[in-house]
N, C-alpha and C positions, 0 to 999 in steps of 0.2 A: 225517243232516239237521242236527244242534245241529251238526257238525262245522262243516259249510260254513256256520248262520249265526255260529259264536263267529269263520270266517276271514270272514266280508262285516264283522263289527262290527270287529272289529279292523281290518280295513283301511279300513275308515270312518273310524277312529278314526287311522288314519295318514296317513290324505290330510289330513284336519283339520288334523294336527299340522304338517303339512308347509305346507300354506296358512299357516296361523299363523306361524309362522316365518318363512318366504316374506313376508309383509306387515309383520310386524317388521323384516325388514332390509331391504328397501325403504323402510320409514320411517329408519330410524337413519341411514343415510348424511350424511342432509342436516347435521344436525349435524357428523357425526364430520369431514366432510367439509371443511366450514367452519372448525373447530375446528382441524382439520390445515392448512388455506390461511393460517387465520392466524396457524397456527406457522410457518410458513414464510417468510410474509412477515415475521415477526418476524425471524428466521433473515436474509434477504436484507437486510434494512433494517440491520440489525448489521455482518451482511459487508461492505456497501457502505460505514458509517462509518469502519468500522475499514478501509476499501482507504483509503478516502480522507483520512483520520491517515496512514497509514505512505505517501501520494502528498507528503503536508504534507510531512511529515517527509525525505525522498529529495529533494526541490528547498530546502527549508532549507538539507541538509548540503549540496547540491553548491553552492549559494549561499557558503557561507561556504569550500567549496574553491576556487571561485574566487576569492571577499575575499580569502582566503588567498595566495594564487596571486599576486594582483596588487601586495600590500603585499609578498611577499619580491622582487617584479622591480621594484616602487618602491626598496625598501633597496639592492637593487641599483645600481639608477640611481644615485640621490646617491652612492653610495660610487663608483662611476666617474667621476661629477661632479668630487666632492670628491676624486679621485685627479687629474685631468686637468686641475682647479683648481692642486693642490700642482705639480704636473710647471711646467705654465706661467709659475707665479710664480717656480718654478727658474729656466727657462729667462732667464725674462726680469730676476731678479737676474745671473744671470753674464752676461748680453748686458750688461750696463750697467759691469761691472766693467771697470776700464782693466787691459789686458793690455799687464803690463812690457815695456819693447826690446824687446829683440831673439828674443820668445817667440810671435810671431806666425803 
């Protein structure tokens, strides 16, 4: 008889502990919970600057590859200009020159 009641206290004494417990971490979540949501969104909110710097950043450079881009087909052009200028003002000094007798 002490036998079975030292095993009913003890297991009195175990449900208890387990309830206890039990109502413990049904309370803690709310917290931890929250506390984890707004590490996270702290997390997201970061990721999302930092996407959005290195979006800045990737339409900058291509920006300036195209500036780039269009000032070497500008240098271009004027030097084709400025070639096609030279040729013409050739052309058009020897058109004006008298060609001696009989070199025609």
């Amino acid at each position: 008889q002490c036998i079975r009641d030292m095993y009913d206290e003890t297991k009195d004494q175990s449900e208890w502990r387990v309830e206890t417990e039990q109502l413990a971490q049904a309370e803690r979540p709310g917290p931890i919970i929250e506390e984890h949501l707004e590490k996270y969104q702290t997390f997201a909110e970061y990721s999302r600057e930092e996407w959005l710097h290195d979006e800045a950043e990737l339409r900058e450079k291509r920006t300036m590859e195209v500036q780039s881009e269009l000032e070497l087909k500008l240098i271009r052009a004027r030097k084709e200009r400025d070639m096609a200028t030279h040729d013409l003002e050739h052309v058009q000094a020897k058109k004006t020159l008298p060609i001696p007798g009989n070199r025609h």
